[in-house]
N, CA, C and O atoms as a DFTB+ gen file, in Angstrom:
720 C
 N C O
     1  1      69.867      20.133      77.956
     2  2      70.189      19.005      77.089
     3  2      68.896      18.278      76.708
     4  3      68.110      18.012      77.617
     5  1      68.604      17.936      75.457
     6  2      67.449      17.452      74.835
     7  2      67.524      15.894      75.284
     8  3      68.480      15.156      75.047
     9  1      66.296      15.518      76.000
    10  2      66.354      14.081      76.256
    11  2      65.888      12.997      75.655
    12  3      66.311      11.859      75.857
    13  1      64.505      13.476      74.471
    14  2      64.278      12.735      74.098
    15  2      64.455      12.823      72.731
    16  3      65.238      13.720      72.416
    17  1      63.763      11.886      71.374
    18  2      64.108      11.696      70.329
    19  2      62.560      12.528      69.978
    20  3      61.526      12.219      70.571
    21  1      62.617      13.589      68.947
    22  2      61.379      13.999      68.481
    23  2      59.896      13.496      67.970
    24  3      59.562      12.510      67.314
    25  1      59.598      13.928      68.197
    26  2      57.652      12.525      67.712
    27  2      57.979      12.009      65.718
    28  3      57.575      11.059      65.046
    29  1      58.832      13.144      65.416
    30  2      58.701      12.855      64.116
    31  2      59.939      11.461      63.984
    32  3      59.571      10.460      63.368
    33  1      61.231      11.489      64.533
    34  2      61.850      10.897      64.753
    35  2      61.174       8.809      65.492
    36  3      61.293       7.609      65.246
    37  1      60.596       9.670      66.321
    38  2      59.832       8.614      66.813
    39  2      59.026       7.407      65.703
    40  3      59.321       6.291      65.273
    41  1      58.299       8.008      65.608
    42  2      57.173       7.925      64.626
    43  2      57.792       6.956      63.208
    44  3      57.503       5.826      62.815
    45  1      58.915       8.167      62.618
    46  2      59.751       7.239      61.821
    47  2      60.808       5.965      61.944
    48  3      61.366       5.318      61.058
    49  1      60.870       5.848      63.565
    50  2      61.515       4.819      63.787
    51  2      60.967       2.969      63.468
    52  3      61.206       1.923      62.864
    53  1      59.903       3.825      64.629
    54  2      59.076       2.415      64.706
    55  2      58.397       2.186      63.156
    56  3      58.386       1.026      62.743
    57  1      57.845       3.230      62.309
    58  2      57.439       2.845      61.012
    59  2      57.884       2.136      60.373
    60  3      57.268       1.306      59.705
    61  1      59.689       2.364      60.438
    62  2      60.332       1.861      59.292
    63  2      60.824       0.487      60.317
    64  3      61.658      -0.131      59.655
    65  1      60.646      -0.103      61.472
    66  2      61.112      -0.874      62.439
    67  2      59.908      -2.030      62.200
    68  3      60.044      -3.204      62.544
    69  1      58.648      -1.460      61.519
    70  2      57.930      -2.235      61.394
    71  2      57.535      -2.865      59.834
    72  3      57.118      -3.989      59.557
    73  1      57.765      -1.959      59.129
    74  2      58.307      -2.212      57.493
    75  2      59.545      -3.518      57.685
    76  3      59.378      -4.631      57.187
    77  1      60.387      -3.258      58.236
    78  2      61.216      -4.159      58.156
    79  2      60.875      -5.530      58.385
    80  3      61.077      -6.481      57.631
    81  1      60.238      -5.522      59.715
    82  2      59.608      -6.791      60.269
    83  2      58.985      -7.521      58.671
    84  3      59.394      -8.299      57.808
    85  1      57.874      -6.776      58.935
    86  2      56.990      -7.235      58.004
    87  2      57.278      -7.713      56.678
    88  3      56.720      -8.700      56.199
    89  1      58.690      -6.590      55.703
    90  2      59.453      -7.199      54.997
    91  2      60.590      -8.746      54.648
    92  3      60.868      -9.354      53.615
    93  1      60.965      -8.895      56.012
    94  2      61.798      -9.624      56.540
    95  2      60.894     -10.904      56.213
    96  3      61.009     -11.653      55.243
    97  1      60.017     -10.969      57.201
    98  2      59.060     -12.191      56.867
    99  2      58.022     -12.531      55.780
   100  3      57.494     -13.642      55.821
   101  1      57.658     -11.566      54.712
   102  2      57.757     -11.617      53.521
   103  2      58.846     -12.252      53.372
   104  3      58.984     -13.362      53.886
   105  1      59.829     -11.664      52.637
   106  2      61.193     -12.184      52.001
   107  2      61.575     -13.656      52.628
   108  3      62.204     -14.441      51.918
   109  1      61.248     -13.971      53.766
   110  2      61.743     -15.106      54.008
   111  2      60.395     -16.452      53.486
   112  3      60.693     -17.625      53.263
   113  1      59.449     -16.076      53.422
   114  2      58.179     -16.841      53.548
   115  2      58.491     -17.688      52.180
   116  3      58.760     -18.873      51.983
   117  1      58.305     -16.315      51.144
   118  2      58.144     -16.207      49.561
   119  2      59.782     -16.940      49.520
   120  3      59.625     -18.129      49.799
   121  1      60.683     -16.760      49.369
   122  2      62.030     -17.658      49.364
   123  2      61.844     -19.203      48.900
   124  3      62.034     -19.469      47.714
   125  1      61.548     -20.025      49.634
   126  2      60.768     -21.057      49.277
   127  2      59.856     -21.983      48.736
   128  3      59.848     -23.209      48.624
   129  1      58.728     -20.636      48.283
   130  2      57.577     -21.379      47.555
   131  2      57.669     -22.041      46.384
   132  3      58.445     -21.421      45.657
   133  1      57.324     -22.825      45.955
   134  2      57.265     -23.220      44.075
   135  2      56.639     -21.609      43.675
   136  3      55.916     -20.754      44.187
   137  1      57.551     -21.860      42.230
   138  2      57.194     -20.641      41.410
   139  2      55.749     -21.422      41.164
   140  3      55.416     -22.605      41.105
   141  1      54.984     -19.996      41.039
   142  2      53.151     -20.001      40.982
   143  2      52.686     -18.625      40.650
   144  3      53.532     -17.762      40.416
   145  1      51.407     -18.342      40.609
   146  2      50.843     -17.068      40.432
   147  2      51.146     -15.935      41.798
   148  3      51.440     -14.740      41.748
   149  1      50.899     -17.040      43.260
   150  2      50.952     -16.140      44.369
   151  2      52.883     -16.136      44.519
   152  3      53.577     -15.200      44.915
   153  1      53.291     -17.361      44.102
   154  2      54.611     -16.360      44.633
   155  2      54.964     -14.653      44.004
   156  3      55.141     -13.660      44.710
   157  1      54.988     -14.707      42.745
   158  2      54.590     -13.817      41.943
   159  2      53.899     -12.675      42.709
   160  3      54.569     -11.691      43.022
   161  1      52.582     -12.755      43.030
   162  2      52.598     -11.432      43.301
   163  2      52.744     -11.227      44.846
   164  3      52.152     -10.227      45.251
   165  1      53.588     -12.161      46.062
   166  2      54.347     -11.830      47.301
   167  2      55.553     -11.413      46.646
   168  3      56.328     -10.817      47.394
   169  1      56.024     -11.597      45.155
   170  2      57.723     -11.184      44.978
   171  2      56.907      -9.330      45.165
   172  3      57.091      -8.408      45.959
   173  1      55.961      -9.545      43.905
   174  2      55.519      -7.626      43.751
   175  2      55.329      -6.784      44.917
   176  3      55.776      -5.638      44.959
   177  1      54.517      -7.450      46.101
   178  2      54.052      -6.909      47.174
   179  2      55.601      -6.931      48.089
   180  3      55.769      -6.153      49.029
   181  1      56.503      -7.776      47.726
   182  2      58.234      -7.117      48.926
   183  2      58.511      -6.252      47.739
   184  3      58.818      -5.096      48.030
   185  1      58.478      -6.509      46.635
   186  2      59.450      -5.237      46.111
   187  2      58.353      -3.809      46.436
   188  3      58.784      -2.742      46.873
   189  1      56.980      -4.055      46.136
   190  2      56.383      -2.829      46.904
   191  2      56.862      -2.141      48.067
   192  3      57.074      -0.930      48.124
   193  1      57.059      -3.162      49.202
   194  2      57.721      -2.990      50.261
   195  2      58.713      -2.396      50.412
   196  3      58.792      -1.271      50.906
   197  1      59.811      -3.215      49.919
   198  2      61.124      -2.769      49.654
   199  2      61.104      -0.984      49.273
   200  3      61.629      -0.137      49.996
   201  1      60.510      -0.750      48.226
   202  2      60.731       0.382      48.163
   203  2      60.081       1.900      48.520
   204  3      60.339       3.084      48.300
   205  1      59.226       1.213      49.109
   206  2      58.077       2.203      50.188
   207  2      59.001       2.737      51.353
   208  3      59.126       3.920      51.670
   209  1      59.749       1.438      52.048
   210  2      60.719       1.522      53.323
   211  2      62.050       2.390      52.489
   212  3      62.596       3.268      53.156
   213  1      62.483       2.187      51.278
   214  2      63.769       3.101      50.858
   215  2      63.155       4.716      51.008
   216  3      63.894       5.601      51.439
   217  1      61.559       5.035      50.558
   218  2      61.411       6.199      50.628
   219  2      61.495       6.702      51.876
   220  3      62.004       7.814      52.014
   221  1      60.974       5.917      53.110
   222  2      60.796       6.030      54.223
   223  2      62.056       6.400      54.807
   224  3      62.149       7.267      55.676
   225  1      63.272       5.591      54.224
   226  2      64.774       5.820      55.050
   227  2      64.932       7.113      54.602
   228  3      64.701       8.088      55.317
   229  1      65.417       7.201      53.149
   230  2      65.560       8.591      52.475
   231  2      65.120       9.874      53.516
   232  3      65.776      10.866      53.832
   233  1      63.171       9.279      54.091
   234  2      63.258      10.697      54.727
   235  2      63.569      10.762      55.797
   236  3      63.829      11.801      56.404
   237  1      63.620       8.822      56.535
   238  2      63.895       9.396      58.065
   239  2      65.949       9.735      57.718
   240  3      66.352      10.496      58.598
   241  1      66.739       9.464      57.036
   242  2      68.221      10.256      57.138
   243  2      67.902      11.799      56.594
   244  3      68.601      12.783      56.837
   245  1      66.866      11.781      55.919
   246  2      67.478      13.397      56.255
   247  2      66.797      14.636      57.294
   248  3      67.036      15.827      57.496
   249  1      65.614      13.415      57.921
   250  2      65.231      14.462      59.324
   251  2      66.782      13.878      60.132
   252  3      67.427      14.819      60.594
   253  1      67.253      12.860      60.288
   254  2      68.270      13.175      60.848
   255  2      69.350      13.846      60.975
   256  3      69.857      14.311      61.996
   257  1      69.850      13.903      59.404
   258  2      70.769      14.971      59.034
   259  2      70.242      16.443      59.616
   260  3      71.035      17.285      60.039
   261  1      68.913      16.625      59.583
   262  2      68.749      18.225      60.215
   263  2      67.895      18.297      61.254
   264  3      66.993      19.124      61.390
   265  1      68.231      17.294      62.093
   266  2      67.584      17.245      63.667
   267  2      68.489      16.615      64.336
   268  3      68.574      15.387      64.322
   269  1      69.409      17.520      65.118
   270  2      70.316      16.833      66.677
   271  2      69.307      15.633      67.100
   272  3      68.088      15.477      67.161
   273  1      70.606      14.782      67.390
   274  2      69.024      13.799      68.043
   275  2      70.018      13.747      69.817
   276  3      71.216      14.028      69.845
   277  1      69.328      13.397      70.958
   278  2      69.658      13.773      72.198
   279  2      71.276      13.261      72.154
   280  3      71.650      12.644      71.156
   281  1      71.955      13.455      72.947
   282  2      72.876      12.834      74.112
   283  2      73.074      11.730      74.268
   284  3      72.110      11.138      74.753
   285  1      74.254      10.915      73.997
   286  2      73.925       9.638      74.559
   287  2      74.101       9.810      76.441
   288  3      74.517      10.882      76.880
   289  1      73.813       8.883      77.219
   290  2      74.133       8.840      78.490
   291  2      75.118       9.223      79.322
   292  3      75.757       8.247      79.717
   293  1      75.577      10.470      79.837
   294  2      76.429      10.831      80.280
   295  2      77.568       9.435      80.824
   296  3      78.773       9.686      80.869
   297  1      77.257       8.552      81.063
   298  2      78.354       7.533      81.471
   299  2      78.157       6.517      80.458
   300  3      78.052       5.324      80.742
   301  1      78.104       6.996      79.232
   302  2      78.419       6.276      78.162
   303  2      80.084       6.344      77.360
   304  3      80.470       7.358      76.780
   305  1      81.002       4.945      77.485
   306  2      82.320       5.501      77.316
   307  2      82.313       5.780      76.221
   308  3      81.301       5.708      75.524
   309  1      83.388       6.144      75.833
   310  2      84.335       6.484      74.369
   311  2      84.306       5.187      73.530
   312  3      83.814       5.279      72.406
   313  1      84.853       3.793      74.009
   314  2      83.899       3.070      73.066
   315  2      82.857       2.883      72.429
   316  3      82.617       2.688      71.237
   317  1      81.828       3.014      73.968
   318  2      81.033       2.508      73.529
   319  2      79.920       3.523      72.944
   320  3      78.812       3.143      72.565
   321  1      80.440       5.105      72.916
   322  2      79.774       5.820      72.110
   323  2      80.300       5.500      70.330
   324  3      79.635       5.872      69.364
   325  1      81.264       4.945      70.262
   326  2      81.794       4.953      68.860
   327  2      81.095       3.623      68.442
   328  3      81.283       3.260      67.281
   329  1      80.424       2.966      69.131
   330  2      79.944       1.199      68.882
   331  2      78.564       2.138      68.709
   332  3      77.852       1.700      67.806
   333  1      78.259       2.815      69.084
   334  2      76.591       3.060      68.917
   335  2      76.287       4.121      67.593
   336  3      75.147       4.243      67.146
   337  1      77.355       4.800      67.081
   338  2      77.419       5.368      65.911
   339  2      77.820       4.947      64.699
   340  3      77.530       5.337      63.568
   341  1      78.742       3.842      65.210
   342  2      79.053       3.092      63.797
   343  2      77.727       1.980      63.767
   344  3      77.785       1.116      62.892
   345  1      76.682       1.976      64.582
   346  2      76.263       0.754      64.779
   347  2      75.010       1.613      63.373
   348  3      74.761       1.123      62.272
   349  1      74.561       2.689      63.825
   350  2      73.527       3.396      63.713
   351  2      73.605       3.478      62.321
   352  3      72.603       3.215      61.655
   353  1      75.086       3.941      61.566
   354  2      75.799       4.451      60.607
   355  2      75.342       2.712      59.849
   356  3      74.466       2.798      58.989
   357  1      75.718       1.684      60.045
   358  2      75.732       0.396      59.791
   359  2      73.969       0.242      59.630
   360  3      73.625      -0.461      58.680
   361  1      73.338       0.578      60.108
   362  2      71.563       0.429      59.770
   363  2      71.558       1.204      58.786
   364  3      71.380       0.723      57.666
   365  1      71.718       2.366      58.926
   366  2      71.132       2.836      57.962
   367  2      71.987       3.243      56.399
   368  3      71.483       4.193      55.800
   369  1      73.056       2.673      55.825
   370  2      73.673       1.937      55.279
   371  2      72.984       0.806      54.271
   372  3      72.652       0.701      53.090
   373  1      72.983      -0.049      55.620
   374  2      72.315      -1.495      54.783
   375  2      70.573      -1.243      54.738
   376  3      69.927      -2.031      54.048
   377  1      69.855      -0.164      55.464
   378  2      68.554       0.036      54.768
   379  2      68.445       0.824      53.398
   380  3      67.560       0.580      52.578
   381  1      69.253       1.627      53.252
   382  2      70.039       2.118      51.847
   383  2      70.230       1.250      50.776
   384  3      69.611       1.201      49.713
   385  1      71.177       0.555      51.184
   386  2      71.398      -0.411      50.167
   387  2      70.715      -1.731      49.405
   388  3      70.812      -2.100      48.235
   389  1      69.944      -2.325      50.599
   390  2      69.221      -3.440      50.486
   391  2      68.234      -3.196      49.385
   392  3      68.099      -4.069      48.527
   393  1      67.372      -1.844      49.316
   394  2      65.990      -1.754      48.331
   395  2      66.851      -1.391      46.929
   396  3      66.187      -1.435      45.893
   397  1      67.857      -1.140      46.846
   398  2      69.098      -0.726      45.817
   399  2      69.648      -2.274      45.154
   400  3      69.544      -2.494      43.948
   401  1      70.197      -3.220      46.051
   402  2      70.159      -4.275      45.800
   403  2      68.920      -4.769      44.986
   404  3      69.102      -5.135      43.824
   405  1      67.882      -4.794      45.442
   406  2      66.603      -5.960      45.078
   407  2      66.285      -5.152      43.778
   408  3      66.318      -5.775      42.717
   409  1      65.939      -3.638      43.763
   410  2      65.933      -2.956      42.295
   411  2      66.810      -3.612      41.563
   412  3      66.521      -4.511      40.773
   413  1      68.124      -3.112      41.835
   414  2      69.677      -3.883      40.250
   415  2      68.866      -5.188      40.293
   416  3      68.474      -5.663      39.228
   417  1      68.657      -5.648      41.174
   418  2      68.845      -7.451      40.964
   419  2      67.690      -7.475      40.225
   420  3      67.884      -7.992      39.125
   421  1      65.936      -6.914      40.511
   422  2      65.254      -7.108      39.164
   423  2      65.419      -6.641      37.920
   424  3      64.855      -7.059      36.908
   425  1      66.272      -5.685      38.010
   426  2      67.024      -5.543      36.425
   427  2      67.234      -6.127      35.685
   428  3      66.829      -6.397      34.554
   429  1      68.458      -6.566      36.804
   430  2      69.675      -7.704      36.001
   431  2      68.981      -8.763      35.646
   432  3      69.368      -9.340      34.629
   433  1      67.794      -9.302      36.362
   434  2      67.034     -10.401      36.523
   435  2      65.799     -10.436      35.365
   436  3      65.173     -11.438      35.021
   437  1      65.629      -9.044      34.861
   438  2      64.528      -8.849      33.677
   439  2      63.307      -8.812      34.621
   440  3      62.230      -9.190      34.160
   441  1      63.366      -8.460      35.685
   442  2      61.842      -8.336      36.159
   443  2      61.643      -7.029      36.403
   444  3      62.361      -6.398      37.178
   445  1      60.707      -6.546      35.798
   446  2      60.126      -4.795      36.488
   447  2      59.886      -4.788      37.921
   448  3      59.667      -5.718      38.697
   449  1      59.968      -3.609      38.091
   450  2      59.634      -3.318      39.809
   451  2      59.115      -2.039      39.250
   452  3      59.712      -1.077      38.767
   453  1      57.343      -2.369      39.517
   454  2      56.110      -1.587      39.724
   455  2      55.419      -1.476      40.976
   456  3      54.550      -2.200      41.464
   457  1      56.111      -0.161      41.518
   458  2      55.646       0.382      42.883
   459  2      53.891       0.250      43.198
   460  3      53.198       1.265      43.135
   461  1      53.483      -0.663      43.428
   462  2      52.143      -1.098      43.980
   463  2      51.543      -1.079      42.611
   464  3      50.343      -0.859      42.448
   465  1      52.394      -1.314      41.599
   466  2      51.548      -2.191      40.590
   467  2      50.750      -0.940      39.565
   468  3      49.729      -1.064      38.889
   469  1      51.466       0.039      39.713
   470  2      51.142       1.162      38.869
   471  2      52.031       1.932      38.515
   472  3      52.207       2.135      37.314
   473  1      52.857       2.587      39.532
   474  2      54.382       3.071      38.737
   475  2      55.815       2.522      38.232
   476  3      56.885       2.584      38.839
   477  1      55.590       2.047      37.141
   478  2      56.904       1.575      36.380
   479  2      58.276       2.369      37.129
   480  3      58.446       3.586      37.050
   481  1      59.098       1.537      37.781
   482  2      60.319       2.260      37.713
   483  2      61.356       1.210      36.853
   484  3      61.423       0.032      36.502
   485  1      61.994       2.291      36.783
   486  2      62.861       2.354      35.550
   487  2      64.196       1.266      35.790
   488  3      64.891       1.307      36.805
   489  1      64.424       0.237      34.593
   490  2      65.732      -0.588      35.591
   491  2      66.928       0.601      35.540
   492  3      67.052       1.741      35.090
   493  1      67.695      -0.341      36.252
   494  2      68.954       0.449      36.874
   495  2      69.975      -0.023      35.860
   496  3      70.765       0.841      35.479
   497  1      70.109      -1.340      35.315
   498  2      70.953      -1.744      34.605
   499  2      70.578      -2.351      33.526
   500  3      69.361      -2.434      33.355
   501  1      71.396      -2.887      32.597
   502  2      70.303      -4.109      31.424
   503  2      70.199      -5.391      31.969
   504  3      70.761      -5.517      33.057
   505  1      69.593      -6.459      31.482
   506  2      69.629      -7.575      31.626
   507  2      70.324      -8.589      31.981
   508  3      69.757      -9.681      31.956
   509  1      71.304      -8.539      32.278
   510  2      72.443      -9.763      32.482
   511  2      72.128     -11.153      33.815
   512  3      72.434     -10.871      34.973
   513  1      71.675     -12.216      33.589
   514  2      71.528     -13.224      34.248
   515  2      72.293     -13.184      35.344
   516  3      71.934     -12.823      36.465
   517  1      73.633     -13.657      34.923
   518  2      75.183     -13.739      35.760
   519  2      75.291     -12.573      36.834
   520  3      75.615     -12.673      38.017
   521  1      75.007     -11.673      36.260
   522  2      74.861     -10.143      37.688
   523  2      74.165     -10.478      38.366
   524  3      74.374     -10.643      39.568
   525  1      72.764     -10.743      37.567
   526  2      71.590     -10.698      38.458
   527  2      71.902     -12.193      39.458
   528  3      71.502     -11.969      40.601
   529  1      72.278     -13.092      39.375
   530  2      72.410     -13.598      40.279
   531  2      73.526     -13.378      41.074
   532  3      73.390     -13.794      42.225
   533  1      74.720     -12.789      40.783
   534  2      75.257     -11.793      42.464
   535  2      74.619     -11.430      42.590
   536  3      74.085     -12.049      43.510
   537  1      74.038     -10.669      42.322
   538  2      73.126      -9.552      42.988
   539  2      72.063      -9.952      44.022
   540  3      71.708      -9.231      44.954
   541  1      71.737     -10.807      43.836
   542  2      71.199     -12.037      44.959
   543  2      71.585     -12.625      45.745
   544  3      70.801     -12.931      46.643
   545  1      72.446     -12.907      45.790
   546  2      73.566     -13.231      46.608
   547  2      73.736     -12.262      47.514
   548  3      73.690     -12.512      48.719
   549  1      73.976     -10.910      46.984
   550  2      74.606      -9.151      47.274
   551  2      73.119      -9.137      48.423
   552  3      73.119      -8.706      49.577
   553  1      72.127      -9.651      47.787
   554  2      70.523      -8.561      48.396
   555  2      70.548      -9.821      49.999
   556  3      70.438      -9.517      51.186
   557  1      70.717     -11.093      49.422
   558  2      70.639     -11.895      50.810
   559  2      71.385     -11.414      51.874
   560  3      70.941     -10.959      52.928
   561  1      72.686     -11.554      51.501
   562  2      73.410     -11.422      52.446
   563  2      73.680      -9.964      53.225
   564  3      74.109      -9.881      54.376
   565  1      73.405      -9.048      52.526
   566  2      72.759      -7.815      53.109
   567  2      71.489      -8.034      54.113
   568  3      71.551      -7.894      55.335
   569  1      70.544      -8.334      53.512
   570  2      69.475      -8.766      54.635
   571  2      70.130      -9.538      55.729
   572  3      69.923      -9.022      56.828
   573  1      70.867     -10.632      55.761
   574  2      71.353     -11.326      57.414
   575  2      72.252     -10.517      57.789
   576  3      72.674     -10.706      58.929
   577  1      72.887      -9.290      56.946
   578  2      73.800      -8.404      58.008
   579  2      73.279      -7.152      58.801
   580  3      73.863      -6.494      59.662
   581  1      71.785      -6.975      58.178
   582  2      70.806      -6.267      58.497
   583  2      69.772      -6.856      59.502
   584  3      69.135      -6.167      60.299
   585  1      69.686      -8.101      59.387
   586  2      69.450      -9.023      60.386
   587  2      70.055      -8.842      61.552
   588  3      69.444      -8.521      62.572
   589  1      71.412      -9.050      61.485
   590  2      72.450      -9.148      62.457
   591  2      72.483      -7.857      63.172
   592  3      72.853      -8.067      64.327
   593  1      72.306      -6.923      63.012
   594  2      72.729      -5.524      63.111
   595  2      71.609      -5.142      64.138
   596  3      71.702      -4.756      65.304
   597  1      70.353      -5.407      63.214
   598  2      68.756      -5.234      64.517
   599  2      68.612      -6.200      65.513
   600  3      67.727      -6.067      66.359
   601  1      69.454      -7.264      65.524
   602  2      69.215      -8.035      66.832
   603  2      70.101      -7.333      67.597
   604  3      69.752      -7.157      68.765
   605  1      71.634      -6.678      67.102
   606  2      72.340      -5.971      68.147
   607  2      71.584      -4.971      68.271
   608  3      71.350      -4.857      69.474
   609  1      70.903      -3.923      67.506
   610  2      70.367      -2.663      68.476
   611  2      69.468      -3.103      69.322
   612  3      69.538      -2.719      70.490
   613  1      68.573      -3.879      68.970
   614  2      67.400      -4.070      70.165
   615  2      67.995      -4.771      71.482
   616  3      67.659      -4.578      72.650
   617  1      68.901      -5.574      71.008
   618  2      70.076      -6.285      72.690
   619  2      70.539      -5.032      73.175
   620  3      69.924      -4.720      74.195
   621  1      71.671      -3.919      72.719
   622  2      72.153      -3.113      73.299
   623  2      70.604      -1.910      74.075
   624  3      70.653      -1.424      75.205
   625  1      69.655      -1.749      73.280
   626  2      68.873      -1.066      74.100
   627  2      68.282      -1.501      75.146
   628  3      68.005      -0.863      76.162
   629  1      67.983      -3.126      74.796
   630  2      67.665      -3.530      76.109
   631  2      68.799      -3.367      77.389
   632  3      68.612      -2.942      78.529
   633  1      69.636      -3.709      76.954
   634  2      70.869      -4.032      78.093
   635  2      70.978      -2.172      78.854
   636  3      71.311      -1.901      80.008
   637  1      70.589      -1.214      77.790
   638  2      70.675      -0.181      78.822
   639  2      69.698       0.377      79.284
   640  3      69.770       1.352      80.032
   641  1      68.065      -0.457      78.695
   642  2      67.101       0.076      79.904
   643  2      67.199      -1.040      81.058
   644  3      67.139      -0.682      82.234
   645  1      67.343      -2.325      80.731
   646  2      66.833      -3.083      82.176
   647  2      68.432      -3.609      82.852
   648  3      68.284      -4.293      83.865
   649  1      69.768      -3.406      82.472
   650  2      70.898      -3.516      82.909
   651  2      71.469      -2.055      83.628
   652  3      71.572      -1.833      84.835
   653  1      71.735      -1.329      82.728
   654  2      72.607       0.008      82.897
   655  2      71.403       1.206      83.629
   656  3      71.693       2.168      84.341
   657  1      70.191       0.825      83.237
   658  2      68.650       1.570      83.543
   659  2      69.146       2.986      83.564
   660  3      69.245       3.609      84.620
   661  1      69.451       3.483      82.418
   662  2      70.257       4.811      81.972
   663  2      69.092       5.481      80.986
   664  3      69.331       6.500      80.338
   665  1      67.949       4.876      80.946
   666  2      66.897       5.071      80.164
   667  2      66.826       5.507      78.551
   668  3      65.897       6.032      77.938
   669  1      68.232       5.070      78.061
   670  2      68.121       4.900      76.831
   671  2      67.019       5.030      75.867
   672  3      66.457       5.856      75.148
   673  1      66.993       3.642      76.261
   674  2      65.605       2.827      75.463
   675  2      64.193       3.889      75.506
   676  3      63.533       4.180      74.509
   677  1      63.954       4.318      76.746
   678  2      62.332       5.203      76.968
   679  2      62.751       6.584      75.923
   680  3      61.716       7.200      75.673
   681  1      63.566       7.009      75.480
   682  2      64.010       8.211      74.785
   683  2      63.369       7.638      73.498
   684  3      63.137       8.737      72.995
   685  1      62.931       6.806      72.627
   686  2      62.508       7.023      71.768
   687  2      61.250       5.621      71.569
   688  3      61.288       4.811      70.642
   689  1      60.499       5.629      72.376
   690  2      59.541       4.766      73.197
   691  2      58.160       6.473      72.694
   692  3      58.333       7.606      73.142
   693  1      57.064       6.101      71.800
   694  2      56.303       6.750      72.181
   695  2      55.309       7.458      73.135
   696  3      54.342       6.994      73.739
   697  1      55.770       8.595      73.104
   698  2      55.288       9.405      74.133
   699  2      54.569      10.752      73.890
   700  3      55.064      11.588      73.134
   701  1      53.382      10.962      74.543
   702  2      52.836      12.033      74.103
   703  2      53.316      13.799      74.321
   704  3      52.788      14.773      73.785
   705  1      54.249      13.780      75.095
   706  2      54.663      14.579      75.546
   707  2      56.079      15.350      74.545
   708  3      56.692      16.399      74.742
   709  1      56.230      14.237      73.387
   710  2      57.228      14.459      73.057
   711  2      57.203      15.434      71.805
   712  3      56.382      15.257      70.905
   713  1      58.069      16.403      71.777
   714  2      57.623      17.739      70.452
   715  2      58.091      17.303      69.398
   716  3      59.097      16.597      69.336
   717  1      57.251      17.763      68.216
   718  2      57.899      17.630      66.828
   719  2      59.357      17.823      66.352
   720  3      59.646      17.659      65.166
């Protein structure tokens, strides 16, 4: 039985674990400022963000789709294996959706989203004000359920390395030992 999570797996966890961070507090910083030149280009540098981390999900779901990833804990119940797959299913979901959100919404909103300020991507929809502000609404409240979601995985992993000490958590903890 495979115990740990692969280096590539690894690797893409914490990447995109740290994109987020870093996004998160962007997005929350810039929220607030008076419109100016620098809010402006902290909006360019999260939507940079934003969609650097969508490429990033894109590839870490489909090394998942074609990499078993280990076992959960042999005395892991039937709940609470179905709480850790819908949980998983629920991340990566709302990391899906969120850079999908903030794209429509600069659409709808008339603002381009130029991937580090050189590749034009293309809007998703036309112009409409009224959308574009659901859609803001849609991108916030996605972020606090995405919020919500990473404070439960990092609680539940803690609770089963230093509670259950079923070593969960060290399974995808970098390690040199661990194969591609």
């Amino acid at each position: 039985m495979k115990q740990r999570y692969s280096r590539t797996a690894i690797f893409l966890h914490w990447l995109v674990a740290l994109g987020l961070v870093g996004t998160f507090a962007l997005g929350f910083y810039m929220e607030d400022l008076p419109l100016s030149p620098n809010k402006l280009k902290l909006y360019s540098w999260h939507k940079w963000a934003g969609m650097t981390l969508f490429a990033l999900i894109v590839v870490r779901v489909a090394w998942r789709l074609s990499h078993q990833p280990p076992e959960l804990p042999a005395s892991t119940g039937p709940l609470a294996k179905l709480a850790a797959h819908a949980g998983h299913l629920l991340l990566y979901v709302l990391m899906l959706l969120i850079p999908l959100s903030g794209w429509l919404m600069s659409s709808a909103q008339g603002f381009p989203v130029v991937w580090f300020g050189v590749v034009p991507l293309p809007d998703l929809i036309p112009k409409d004000k009224a959308l574009g502000d659901v859609l803001q609404t849609v991108h916030v409240v996605l972020n606090y359920t995405l919020l919500a979601s990473v404070i439960g995985h990092v609680v539940a992993a803690l609770y089963h390395q230093h509670i259950k000490k079923d070593g969960l958590l060290s399974r995808m903890l970098p390690s040199f030992d661990a194969k591609a």
